[in-house]
N, C-alpha and C positions, 0 to 999 in steps of 0.2 A: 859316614863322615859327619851327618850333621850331630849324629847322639854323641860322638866325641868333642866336635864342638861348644854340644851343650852341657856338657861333665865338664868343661873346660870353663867353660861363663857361671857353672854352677860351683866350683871348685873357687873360682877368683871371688865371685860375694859371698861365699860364706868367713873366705879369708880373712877378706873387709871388713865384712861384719862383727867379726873379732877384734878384730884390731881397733872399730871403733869401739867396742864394746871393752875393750881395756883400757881404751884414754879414758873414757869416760867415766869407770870407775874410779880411775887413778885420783881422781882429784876428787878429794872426799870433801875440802871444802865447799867447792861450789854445788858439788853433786846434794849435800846437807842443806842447802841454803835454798835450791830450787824443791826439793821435795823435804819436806819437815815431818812431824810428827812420830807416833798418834797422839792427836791431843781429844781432851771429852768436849764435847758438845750437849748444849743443853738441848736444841733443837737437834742433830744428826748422828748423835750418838760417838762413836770415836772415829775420831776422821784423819786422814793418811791427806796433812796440806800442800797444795803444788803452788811455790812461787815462781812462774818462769819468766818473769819482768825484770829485767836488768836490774838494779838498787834505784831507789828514789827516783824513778821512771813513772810518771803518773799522769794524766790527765785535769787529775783535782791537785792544790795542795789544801785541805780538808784542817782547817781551825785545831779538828780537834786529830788528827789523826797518829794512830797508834806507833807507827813507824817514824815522824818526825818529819821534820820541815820535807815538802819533794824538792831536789836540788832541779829536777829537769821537768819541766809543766808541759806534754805532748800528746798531740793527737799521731802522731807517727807510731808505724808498727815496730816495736821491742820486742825482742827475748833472748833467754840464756842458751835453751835446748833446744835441737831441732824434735820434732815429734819423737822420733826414731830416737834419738839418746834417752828423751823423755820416759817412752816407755823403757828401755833399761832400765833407768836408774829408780825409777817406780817397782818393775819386777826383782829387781833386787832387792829393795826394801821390801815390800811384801814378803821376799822368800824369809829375811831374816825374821818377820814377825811371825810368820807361820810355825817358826821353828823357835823361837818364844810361846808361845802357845797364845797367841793375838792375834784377834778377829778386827777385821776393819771393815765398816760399817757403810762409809763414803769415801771418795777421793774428793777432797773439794779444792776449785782453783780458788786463792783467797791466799793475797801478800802483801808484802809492801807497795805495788803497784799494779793499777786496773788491768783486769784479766784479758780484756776482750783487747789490750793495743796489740796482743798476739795474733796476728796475722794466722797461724796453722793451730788454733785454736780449736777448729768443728777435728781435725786432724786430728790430734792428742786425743780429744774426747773419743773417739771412734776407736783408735788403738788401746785405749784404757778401758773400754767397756768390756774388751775380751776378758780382761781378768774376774767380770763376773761382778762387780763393785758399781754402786749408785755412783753417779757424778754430780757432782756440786759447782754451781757457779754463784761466786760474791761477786757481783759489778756494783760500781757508780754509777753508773746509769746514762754516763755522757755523752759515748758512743751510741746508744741503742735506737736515735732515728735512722741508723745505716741501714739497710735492707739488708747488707752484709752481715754485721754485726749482730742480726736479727736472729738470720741464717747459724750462724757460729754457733750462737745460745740456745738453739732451739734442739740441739742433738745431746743437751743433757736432762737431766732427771730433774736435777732441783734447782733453781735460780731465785736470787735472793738480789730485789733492785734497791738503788739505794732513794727515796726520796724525803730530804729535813725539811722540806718548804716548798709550796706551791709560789712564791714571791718571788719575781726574781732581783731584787735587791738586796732578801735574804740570803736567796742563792749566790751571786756574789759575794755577801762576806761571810756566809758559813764554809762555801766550797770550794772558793776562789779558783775557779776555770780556767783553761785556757781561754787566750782573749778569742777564739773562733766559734768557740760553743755557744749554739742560740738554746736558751731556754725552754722556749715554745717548744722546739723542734726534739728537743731531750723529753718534755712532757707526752706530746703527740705519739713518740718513739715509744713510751714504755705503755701506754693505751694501749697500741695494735700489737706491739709485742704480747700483750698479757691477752689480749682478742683471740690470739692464734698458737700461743704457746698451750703443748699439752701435758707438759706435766707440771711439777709441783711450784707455785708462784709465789713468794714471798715477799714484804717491801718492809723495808726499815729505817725508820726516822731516828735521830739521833738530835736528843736536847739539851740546846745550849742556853745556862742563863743569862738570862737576860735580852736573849733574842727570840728565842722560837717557844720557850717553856711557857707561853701563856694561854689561854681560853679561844683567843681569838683566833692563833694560830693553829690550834688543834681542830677548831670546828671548820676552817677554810681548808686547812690542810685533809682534812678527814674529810670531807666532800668530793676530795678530786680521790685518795685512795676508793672510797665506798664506791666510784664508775668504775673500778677494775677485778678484773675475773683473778681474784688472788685465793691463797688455801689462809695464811696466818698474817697481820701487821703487827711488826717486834718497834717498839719505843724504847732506845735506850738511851744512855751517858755516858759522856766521857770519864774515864777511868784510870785511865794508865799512865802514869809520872815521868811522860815525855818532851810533853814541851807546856810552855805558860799554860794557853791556854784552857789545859787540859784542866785547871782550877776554876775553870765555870762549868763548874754542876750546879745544876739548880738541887738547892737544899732540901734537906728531906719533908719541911713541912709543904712546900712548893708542888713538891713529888704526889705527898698524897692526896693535895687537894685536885692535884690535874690526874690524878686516878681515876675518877668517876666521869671527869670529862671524856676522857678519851675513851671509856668503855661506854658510853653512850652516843660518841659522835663518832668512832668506827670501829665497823666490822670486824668480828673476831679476833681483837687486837689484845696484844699481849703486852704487858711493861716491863722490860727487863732492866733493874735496878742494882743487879749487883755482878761484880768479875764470874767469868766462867767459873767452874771448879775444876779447873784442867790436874789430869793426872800425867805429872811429868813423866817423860818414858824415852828412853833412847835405845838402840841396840849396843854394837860394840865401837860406837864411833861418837863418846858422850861429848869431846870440847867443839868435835865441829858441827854435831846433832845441837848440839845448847847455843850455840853461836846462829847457827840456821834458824833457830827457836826466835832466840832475841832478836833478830834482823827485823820480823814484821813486831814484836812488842814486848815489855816487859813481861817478865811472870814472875808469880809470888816466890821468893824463896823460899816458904815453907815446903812448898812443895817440889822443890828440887835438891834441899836439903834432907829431905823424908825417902826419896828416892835413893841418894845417893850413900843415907843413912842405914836402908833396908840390904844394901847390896853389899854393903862395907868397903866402899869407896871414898868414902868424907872427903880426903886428902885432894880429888880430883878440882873441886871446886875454889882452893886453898893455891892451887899451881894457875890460872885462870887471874886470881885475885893479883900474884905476887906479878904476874908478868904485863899488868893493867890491862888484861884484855876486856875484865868486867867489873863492874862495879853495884854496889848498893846505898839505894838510899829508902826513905821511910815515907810515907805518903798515903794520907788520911791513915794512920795508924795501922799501916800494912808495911812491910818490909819488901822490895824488890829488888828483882834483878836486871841491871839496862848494860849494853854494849856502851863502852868508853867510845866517844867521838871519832875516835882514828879508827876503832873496827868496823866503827856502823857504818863507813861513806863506802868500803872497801868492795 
């Protein structure tokens, strides 16, 4: 009686399991939009991106950030997928690159909004590590005095914190916060995090001019990274032709004079000064694979037009254009591609 019983409990979840496992493919938009890529990585090689943050769901809204204004500024727990869908729609993808003949290198969580407001975040990473793939986390770092939050982070491979300023007047107007987030308490957080974390640590500054691109700010700033147990610190700039802001970069003779700086005031640190070189790549689902793309940022056209060039599809990019789902414009002598304002909030 009870092994029919349990043919019978075993027979009803795997029915289930189907059935979720077809909603969840069915909708290729969103299923695109929470898992992206592969895009190249200069640090992680080609990486398979998880956004599972609601749209403009963030903790920061960040001066210069890729994605655009955040419409909602929260420390509440967000997301799209439950674990369980998660990994579907991740082993799905996978299958189809496998059968492309692509290797994926990482899975990194890294979107339009902070990874860690995902409450079953240790969960996802736990079910994703079956597939045998490094995990990657991009946070801001705003979360990370949570012990929770600690927890969460500490069951992947690579974690990448975000810190543009040891100030926190800077910090206000580079990150602009939710009004709950204490400072201190963000700093202290990523000290014992980086104490106790055992794998790969990474922190990245991001320079803005006329706020943080100077002397002063590197050698203060570069005093509190040099107390943490980190592997690389990445220096970068804003880049991507989203919102104003994004036109303070500090100019390139600025750039090389704070080159020397920061290679003498911290550790093993790197300056990354110019856009990724991503190779655009989609499977057989290129407008809502390209639309998931765009959601966390512009990418160069050239490189989605070479794509699209190689496979003798042109025409796809052209149907996108006429129905205003995307658009292009030009910036610092680069050509891009940005989501029209009705698709980005969606």
């Amino acid at each position: 009686m009870e092994n029919q019983i349990g043919k019978w409990i075993n027979k009803k979840l795997e029915h289930f399991s189907g059935k979720l496992e077809e909603n969840v493919l069915s909708d290729k938009n969103l299923r695109c939009r929470v898992v992206y890529g592969p895009v190249k990585s200069r640090r992680l090689g080609t990486v398979l991106g998880i956004n599972n943050i609601k749209p403009k769901v963030c903790s920061y809204n960040c001066m210069y950030c890729s994605s655009g204004e955040t419409t909602c500024v929260s420390c509440c727990s967000d997301f799209c997928f439950s674990p369980y869908e998660l990994y579907i729609s991740v082993s799905k993808k996978l299958e189809e690159l496998c059968k492309a003949g692509k290797k994926v290198d990482y899975i990194a969580f890294s979107g339009s909004g902070e990874p860690t407001l995902d409450k079953e975040l240790s969960k996802e990473i736990l079910l994703l590590h079956q597939f045998g793939i490094k995990i990657a986390v991009f946070t801001n770092s705003s979360l990370i005095w949570n012990p929770r939050i600690q927890e969460n982070l500490s069951f992947a491979d690579y974690v990448s914190v975000k810190i543009d300023t040891v100030k926190e007047d800077l910090w206000l107007k580079i990150n602009r916060p939710h009004k709950r987030i204490d400072y201190d308490s963000v700093l202290n957080g990523i000290k014992s995090f980086a104490d106790n974390f055992k794998g790969v640590l990474t922190t990245e500054t991001m320079l803005i001019k006329g706020i943080n691109d100077n002397n002063d700010e590197i050698i203060s700033t570069g005093k509190y990274l040099n107390s943490l147990k980190y592997s690389v610190s990445y220096f970068n700039i804003p880049f991507y032709p989203l919102t104003k802001e994004c036109n303070n970069c500090p100019d390139e003779e600025n750039l090389k004079s704070l080159a020397p700086v920061i290679k003498a005031n911290v550790n093993n640190s790197v300056l990354l000064c110019c856009p990724e070189n991503n190779e655009f790549y989609t499977t057989s689902d290129f407008s809502d694979e390209l639309i998931g793309m765009l959601t966390m940022h512009p990418l160069k056209s050239e490189d989605v037009r070479e794509y699209l060039r190689m496979n003798g599809t042109a025409d796809l990019l052209d149907v996108l254009f006429s129905k205003g789902i995307v658009k292009e414009i030009n910036f610092h002598d680069r050509n891009y591609l940005l989501l029209n304002p009705k698709e980005n909030v969606s």
